[in-house]
C-alpha positions as CSV (number, residue, x, y, z in Angstrom):
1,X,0.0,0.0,0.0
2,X,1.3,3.3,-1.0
3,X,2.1,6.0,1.6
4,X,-0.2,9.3,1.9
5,X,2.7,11.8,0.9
6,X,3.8,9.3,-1.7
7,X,0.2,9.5,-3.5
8,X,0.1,13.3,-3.2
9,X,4.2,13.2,-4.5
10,X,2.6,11.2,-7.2
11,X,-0.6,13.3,-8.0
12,X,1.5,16.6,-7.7
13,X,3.3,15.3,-10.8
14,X,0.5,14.2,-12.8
15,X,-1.1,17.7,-12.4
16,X,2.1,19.1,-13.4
17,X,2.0,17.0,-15.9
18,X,-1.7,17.9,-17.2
19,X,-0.7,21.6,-16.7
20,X,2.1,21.2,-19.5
21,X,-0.1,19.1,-22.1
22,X,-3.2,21.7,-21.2
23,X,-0.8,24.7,-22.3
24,X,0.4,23.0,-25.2
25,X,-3.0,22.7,-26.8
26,X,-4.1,26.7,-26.0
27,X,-1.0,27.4,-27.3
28,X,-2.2,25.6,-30.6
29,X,-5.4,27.1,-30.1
30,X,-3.9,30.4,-30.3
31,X,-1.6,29.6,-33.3
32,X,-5.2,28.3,-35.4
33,X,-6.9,31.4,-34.2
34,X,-4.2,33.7,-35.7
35,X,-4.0,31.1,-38.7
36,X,-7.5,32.2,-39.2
37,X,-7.3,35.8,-38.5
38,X,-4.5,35.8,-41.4
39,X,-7.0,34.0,-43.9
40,X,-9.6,36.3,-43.2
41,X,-7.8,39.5,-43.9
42,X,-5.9,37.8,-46.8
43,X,-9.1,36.7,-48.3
44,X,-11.4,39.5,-47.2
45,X,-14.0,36.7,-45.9
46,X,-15.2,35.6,-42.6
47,X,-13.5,32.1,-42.6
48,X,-15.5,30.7,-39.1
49,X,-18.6,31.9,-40.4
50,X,-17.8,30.5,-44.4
51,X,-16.5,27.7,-43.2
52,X,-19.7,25.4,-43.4
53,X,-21.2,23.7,-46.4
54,X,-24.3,24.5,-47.7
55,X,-27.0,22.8,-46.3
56,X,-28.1,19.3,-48.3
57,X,-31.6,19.4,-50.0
58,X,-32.1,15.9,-49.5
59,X,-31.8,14.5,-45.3
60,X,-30.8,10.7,-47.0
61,X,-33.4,9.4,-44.7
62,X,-36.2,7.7,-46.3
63,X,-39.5,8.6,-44.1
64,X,-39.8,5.3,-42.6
65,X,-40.5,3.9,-45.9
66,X,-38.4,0.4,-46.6
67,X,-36.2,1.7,-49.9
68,X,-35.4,-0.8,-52.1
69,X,-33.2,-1.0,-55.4
């Protein structure tokens, strides 16, 4: 069984270590975000907002009806 200060030694260092990969990815974040910003005034559009495709006309669901070929 492991000792009380040996678990906290242990859980300290796994928080440190979540800290570091935590950082890593807003750090990424904020890399994408100016990645973005750059398209946008390059291109003069509103990538986040542009970013979708349009909308399907057709769902690819049948209704409940039994399709067959």
């Amino acid at each position: 069984m492991k000792s009380e200060a040996y678990m906290t030694k242990d859980l300290q260092k796994r928080i440190q270590e979540l800290e570091a990969a935590l950082g890593l990815k807003q750090m990424e974040i904020d890399l994408l975000n100016m990645v973005i910003e750059m398209g946008n005034a390059e291109l003069g559009v509103d990538l986040k907002r542009n970013f979708s495709t349009p909308p399907s006309t057709s769902s690819g669901k049948s209704n409940g009806k039994k399709v067959t070929k």
